[in-house]
Phi, psi and omega in degrees: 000142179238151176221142224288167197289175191230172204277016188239009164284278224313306178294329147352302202317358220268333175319296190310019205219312190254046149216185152199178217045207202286003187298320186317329190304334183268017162278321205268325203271151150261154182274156189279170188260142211306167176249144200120217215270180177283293184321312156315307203254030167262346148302322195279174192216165185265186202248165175282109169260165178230123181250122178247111201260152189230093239236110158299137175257156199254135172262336177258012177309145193219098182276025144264024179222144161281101164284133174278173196273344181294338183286337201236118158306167206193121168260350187205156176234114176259160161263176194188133171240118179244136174255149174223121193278207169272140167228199185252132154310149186285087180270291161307137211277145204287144184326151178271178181323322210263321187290170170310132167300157148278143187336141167232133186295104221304008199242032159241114201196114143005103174280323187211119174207090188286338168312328197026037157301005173209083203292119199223175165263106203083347213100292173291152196260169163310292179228133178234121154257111189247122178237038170306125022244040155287327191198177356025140171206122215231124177244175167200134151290134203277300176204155187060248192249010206257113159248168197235117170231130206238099187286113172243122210197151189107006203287129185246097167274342166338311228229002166041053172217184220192135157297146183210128187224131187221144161189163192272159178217143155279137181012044199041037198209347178245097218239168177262117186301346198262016197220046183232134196230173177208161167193218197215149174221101155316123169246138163221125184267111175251135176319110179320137136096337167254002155071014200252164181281148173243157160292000000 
């Protein structure tokens, strides 16, 4: 089973332009579903993670061009701290544009961002898709129809670090170049309610 893109991956999609070959693939794959009965797995949960982000701004971004990562320049490197909390694995596919957001969990939220490259209310977002560990997708309205959306995806469990992509959208469909970021993320997996690291 696969599950269809949600409308704040299409503008993602813009990721796929600063890699190239098979890293691109868990942006495009969907992950398979845990194995046993349905009901199990309307019980499993995802795990709570704090991803400590290390986040480039790109100056030369260009979406008419396939750029290599080697092609794209970078003037400033910020941090970021994102917390995702533990949730119900995702079985249903996420609302379209037009509809109402679902509810999003208030401990899914910007722990740090001294840079304040990433504008939110409070910290918490609008819309959250979390489909871990193929992709995350997290949007907060900045002002109108102006969202700020951040794709998290690329997750390596070897080296336990996660890709990390921002750009600003107009109704998603519009997005501003002068507002595109890439970085990297250490994910450290904490004990739901103990704030401590799980192996």
């Amino acid at each position: 089973m696969k599950h269809a893109l949600s409308p704040l991956i299409k503008t993602a999609l813009l990721v796929a332009m600063l890699g190239s070959g098979p890293a691109l693939s868990p942006l495009l794959a969907a992950p398979r579903p845990a194995s046993g009965t349905e009901g199990h797995d309307m019980k499993a949960r995802l795990p709570d993670r704090q991803l400590t982000c290390s986040v480039r701004h790109i100056t030369n971004f260009d979406p008419e061009k396939l750029q290599t990562s080697a092609e794209l320049q970078y003037d400033a490197v910020y941090p970021l701290t994102l917390a995702l909390p533990g949730i119900p694995v995702r079985t249903a596919p996420p609302p379209e544009p037009q509809d109402e957001p679902e509810p999003v969990d208030p401990r899914t939220r910007i722990l740090a961002d001294p840079g304040n490259i990433a504008p939110t209310n409070n910290g918490t977002f609008d819309r959250a898709i979390d489909y871990w560990p193929e992709r995350t997708e997290l949007s907060a309205v900045i002002a109108g129809d102006l969202l700020n959306v951040i794709v998290i995806n690329k997750y390596d469990p070897a080296t336990q670090t996660a890709n990390f992509f921002m750009t600003r959208a107009a109704e998603l469909t519009r997005f501003q170049t002068n507002h595109v970021y890439q970085g990297e993320c250490k994910v450290r997996f904490v004990a739901s309610g103990t704030g401590k690291s799980v192996a």
